[in-house]
N, C-alpha and C positions, 0 to 999 in steps of 0.2 A: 504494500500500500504506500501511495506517496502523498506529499502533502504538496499542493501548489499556495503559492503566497503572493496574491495581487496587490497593486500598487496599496488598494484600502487597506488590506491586511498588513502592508510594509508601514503602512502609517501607523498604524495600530502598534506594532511590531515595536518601529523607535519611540514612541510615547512611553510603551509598559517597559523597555528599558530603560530609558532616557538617552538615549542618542541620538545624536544627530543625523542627519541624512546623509552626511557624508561619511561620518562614522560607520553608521548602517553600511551604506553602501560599499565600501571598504573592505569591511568584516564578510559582507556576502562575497566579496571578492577572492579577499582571503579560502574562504570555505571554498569557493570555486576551483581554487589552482588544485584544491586539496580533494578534488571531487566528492564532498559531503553533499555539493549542491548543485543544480544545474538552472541555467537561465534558458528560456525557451517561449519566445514571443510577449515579452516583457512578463511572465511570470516566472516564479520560482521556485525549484519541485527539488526537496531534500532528497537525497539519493539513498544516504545511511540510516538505515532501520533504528539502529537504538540512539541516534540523534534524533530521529523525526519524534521518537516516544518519548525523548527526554524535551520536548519541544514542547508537545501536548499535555505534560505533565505539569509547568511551569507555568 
């Protein structure tokens, strides 16, 4: 199962941690090189299973 994360939910996303958008953005970056995450027509779909669960837990 994967989790996509659209722009709203990216908003959502840096508020409940306090980052900034560029922060944010960054850090999805980061996760990207690291394939935890993939970008795919401006959404964002975790790729790692017990990321995506430590995601929805939080």
């Amino acid at each position: 199962m994967c989790l996509f994360l659209q722009q709203p939910k990216l908003d959502a996303l840096a508020q409940s941690t306090g980052m900034n958008d560029t922060n944010l953005q960054e850090t999805l970056n980061t996760l990207k090189r690291h394939d935890v995450v993939e970008e795919t027509q401006g959404s964002w779909r975790i790729m790692v299973e017990l990321f995506r669960r430590w995601v929805l837990q939080e």
